[in-house]
BAVEXKE-177546 format. One record per atom (N, C-alpha, C, O): residue number from 1; x, y, z. Coordinates in nm, 3 decimals. Atoms other than C-alpha are relative to their C-alpha. Example, Ala and Ser with C-alpha at 12.3 -4.5 7.8 and 13.67 -1.06 7.14 Angstrom:
BAVEXKE-177546
- n x y z
- 1 0.089 -0.119 0.000
- 1 1.230 -0.450 0.780
- 1 0.090 0.120 0.000
- 1 0.194 0.118 0.066
- 2 -0.082 -0.119 -0.006
- 2 1.367 -0.106 0.714
- 2 -0.077 0.109 0.073
- 2 -0.026 0.220 0.090
//
This chain:
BAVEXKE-177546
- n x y z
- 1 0.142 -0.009 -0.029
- 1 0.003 1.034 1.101
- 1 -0.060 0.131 -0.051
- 1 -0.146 0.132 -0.139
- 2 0.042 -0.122 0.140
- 2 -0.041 1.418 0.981
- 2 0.043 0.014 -0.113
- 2 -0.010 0.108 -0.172
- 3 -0.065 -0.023 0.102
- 3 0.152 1.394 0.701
- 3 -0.097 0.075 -0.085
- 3 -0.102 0.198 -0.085
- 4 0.084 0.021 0.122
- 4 -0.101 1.376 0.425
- 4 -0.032 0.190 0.040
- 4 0.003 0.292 -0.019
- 5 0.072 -0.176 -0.065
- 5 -0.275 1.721 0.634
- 5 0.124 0.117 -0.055
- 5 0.099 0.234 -0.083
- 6 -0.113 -0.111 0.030
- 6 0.069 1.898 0.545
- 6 0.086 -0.040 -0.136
- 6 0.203 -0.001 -0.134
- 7 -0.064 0.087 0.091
- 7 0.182 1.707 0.215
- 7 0.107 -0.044 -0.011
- 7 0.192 -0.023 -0.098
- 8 -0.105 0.090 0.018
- 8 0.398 1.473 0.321
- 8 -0.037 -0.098 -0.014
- 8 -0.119 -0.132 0.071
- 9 0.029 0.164 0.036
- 9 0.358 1.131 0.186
- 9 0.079 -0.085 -0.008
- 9 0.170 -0.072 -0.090
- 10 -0.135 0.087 0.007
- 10 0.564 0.834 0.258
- 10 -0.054 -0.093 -0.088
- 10 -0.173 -0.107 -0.116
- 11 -0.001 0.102 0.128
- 11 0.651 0.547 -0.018
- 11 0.067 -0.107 0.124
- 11 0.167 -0.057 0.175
- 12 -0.098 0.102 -0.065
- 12 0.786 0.229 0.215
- 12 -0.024 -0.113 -0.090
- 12 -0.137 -0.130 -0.136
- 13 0.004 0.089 0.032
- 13 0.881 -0.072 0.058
- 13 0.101 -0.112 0.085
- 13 0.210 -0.082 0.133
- 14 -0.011 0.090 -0.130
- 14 0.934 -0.398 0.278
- 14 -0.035 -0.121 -0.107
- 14 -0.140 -0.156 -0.159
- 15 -0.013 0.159 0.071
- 15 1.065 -0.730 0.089
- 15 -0.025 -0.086 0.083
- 15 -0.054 -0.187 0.019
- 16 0.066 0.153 -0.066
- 16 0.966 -0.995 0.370
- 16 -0.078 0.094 0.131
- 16 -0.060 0.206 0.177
- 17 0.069 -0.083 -0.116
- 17 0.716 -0.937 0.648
- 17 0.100 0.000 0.132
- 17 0.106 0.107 0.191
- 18 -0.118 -0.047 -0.063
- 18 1.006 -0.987 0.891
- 18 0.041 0.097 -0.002
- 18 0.049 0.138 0.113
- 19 0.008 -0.082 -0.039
- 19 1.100 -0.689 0.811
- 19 -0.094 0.115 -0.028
- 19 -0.043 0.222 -0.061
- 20 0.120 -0.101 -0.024
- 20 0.792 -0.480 0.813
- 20 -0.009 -0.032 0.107
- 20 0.036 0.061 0.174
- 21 0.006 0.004 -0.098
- 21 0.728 -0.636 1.113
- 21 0.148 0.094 0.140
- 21 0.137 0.163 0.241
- 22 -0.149 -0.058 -0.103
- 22 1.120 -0.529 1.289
- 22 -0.025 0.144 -0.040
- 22 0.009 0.200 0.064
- 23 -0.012 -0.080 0.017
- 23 1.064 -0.193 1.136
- 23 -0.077 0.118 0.035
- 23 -0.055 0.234 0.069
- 24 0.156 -0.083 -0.009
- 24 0.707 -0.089 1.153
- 24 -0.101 -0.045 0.135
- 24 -0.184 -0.114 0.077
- 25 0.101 0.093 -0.114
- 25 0.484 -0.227 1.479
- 25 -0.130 0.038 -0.092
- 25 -0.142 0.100 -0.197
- 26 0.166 0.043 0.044
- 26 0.099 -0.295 1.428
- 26 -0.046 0.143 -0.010
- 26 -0.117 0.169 -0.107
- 27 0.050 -0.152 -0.042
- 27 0.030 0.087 1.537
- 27 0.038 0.090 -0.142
- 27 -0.036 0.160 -0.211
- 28 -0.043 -0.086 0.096
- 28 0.245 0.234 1.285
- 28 -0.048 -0.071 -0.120
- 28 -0.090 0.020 -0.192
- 29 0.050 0.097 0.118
- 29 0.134 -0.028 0.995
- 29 -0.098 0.080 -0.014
- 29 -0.073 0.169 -0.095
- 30 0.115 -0.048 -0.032
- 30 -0.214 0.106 1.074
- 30 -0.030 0.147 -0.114
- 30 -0.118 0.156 -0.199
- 31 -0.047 -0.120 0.024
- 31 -0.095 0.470 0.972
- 31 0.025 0.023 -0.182
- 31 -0.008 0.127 -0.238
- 32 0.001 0.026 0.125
- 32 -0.015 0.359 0.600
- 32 -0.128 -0.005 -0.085
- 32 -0.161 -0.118 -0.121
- 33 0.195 0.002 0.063
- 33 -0.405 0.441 0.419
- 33 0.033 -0.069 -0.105
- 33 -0.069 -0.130 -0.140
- 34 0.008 0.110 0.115
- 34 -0.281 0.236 0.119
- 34 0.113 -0.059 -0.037
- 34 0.229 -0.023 -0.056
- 35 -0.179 0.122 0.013
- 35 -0.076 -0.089 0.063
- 35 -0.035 -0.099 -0.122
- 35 -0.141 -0.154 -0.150
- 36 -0.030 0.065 0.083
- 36 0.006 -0.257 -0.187
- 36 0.056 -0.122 -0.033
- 36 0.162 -0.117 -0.095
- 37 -0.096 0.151 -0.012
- 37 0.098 -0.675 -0.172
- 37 -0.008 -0.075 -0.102
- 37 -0.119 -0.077 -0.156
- 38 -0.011 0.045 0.089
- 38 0.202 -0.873 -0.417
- 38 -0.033 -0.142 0.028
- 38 -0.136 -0.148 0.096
- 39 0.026 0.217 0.014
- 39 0.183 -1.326 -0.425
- 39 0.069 0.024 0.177
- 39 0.161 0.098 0.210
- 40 -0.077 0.008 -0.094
- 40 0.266 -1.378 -0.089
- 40 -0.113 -0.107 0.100
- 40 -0.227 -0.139 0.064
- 41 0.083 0.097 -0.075
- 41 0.136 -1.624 0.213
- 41 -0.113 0.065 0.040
- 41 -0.125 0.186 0.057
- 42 0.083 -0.081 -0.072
- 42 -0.195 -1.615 0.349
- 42 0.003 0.043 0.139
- 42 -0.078 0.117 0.194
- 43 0.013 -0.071 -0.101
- 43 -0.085 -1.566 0.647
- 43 0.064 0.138 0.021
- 43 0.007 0.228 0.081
- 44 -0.015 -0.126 0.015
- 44 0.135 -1.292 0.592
- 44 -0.100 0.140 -0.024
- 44 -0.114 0.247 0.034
- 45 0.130 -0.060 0.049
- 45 -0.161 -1.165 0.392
- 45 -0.090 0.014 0.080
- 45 -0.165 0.106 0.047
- 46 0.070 -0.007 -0.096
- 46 -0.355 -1.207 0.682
- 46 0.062 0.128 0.116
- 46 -0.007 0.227 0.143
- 47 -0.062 -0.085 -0.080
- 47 -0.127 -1.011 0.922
- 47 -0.001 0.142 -0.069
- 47 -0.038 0.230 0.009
- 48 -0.018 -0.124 0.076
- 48 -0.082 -0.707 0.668
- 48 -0.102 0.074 0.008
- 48 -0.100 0.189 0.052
- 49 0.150 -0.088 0.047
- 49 -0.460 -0.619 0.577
- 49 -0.129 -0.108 0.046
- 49 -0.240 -0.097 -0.006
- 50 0.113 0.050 -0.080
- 50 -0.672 -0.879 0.804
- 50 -0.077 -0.107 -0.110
- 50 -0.191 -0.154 -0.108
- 51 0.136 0.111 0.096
- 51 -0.772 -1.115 0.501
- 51 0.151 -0.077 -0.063
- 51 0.266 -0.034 -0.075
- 52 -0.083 0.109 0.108
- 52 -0.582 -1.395 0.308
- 52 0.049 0.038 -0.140
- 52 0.139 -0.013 -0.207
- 53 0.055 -0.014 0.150
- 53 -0.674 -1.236 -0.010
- 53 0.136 -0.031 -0.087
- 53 0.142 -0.115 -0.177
- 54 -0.141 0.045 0.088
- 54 -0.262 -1.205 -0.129
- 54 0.030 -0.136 -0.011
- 54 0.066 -0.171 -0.123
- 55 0.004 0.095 0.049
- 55 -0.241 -1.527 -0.096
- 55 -0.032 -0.078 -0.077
- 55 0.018 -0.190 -0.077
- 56 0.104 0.046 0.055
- 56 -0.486 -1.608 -0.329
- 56 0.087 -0.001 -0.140
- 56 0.110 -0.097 -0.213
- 57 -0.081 -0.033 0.119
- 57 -0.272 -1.416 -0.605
- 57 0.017 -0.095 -0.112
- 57 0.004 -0.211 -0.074
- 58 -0.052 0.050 0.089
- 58 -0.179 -1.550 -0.932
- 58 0.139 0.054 -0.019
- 58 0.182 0.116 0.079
- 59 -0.129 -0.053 0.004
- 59 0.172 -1.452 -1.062
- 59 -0.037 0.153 -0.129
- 59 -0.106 0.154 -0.232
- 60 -0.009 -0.167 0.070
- 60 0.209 -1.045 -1.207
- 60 -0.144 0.046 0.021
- 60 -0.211 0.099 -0.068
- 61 0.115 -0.051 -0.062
- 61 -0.102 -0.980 -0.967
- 61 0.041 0.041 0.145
- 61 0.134 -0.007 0.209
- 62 0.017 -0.086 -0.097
- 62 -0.150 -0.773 -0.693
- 62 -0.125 0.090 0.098
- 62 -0.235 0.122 0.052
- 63 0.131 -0.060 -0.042
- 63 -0.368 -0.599 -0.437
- 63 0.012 0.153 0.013
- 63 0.124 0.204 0.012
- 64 -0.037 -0.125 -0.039
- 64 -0.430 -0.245 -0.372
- 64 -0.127 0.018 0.123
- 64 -0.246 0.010 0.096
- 65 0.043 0.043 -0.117
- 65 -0.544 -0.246 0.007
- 65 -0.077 0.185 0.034
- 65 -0.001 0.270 -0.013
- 66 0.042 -0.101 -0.024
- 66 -0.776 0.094 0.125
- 66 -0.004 -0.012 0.117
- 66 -0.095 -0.088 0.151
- 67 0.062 0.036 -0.123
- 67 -0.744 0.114 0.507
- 67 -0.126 0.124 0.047
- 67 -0.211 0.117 0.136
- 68 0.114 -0.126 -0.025
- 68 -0.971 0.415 0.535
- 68 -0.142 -0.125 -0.033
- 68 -0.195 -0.147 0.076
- 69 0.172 0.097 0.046
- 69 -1.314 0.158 0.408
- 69 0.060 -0.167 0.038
- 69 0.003 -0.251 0.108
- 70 -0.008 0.156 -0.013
- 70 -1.151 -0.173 0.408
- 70 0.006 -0.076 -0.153
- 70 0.028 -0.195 -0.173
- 71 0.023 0.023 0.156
- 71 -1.192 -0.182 0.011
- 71 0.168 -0.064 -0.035
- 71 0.270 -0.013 0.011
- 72 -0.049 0.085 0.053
- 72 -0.977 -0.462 -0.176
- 72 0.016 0.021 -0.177
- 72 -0.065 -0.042 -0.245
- 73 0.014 0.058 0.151
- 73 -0.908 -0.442 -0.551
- 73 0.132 -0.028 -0.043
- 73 0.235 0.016 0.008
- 74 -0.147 0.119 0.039
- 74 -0.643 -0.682 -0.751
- 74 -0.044 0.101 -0.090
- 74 -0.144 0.167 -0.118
- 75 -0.003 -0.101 0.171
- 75 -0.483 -0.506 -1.067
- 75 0.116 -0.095 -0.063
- 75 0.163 -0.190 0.000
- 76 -0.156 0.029 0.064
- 76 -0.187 -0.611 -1.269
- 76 0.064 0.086 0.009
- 76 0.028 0.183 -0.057
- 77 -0.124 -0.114 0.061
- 77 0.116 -0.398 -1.245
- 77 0.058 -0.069 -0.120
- 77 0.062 -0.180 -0.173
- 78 -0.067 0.026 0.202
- 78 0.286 -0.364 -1.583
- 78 0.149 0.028 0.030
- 78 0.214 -0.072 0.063
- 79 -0.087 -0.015 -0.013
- 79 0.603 -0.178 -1.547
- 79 0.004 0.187 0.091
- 79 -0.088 0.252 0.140
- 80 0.010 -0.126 -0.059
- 80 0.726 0.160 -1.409
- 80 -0.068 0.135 -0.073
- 80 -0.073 0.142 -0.196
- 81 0.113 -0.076 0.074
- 81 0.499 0.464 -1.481
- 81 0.067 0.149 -0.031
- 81 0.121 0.206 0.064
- 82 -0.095 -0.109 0.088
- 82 0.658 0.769 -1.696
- 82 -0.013 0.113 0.137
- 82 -0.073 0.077 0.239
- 83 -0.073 -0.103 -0.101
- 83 0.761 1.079 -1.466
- 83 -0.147 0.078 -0.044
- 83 -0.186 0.143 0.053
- 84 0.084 -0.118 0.012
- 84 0.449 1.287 -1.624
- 84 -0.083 -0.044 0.041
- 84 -0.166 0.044 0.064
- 85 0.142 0.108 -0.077
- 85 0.180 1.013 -1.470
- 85 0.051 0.036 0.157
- 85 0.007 0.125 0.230
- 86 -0.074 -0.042 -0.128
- 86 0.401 1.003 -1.161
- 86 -0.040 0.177 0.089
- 86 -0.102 0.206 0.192
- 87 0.023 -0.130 -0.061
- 87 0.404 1.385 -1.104
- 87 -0.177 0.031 -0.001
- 87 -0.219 0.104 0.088
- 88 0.147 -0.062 0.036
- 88 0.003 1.435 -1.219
- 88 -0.033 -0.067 0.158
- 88 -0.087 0.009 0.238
- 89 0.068 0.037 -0.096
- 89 -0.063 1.177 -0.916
- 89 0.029 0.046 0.159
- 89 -0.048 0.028 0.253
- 90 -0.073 -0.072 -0.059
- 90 0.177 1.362 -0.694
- 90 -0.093 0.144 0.045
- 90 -0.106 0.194 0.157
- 91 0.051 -0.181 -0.022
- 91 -0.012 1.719 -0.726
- 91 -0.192 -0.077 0.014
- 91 -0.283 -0.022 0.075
- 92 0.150 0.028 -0.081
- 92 -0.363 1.489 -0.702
- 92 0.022 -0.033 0.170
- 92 -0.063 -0.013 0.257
- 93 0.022 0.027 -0.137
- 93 -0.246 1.383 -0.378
- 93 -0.010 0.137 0.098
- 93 -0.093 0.152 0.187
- 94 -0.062 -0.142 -0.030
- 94 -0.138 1.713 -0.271
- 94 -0.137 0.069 0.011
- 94 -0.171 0.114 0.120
- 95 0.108 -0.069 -0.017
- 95 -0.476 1.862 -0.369
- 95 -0.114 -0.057 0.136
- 95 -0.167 0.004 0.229
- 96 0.057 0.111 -0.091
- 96 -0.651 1.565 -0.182
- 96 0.002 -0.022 0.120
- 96 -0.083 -0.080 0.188
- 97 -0.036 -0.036 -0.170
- 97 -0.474 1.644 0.153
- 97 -0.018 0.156 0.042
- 97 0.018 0.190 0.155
- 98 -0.014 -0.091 -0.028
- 98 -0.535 1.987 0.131
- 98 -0.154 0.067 0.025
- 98 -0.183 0.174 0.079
- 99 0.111 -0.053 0.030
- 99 -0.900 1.990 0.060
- 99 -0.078 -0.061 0.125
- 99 -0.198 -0.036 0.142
//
């Protein structure tokens, strides 16, 4: 919950909502300001971020979920992103929790 205030940032990744659910409760879910779901049910999709929308998905689509506004936008992921993208977004976050 302070993390971000002291730059710590967690990465979780959770292959079925089973276990997000056994791992994480509703409270702590909450706590995550941005998620990321891939093709998946709407109800799952419903339980995660309060809307169907993943369900909706096509295949090599995705959402990127804002819980701070409620904001929704689909992207394509491509593949993994080089270490010098990686670190630049690393030291934006960093600035971003500090300011």
């Amino acid at each position: 919950k302070e993390g971000p205030s002291v730059n710590i940032h967690v990465l979780t990744w959770m292959d079925t909502i089973n276990n997000l659910t056994r791992f994480l409760d509703r409270t702590t879910q909450r706590e995550y300001g941005n998620r990321v779901l891939f093709q998946m049910s709407q109800m799952d999709s419903s339980q995660i971020i309060d809307t169907p929308a993943a369900g909706k998905l096509g295949a090599n689509r995705a959402i990127l979920h804002r819980e701070e506004d409620g904001r929704i936008e689909k992207f394509r992921p491509w593949g993994l992103s080089d270490e010098d993208w990686l670190s630049s977004q690393a030291q934006l976050l960093c600035r971003a929790a500090s300011s």
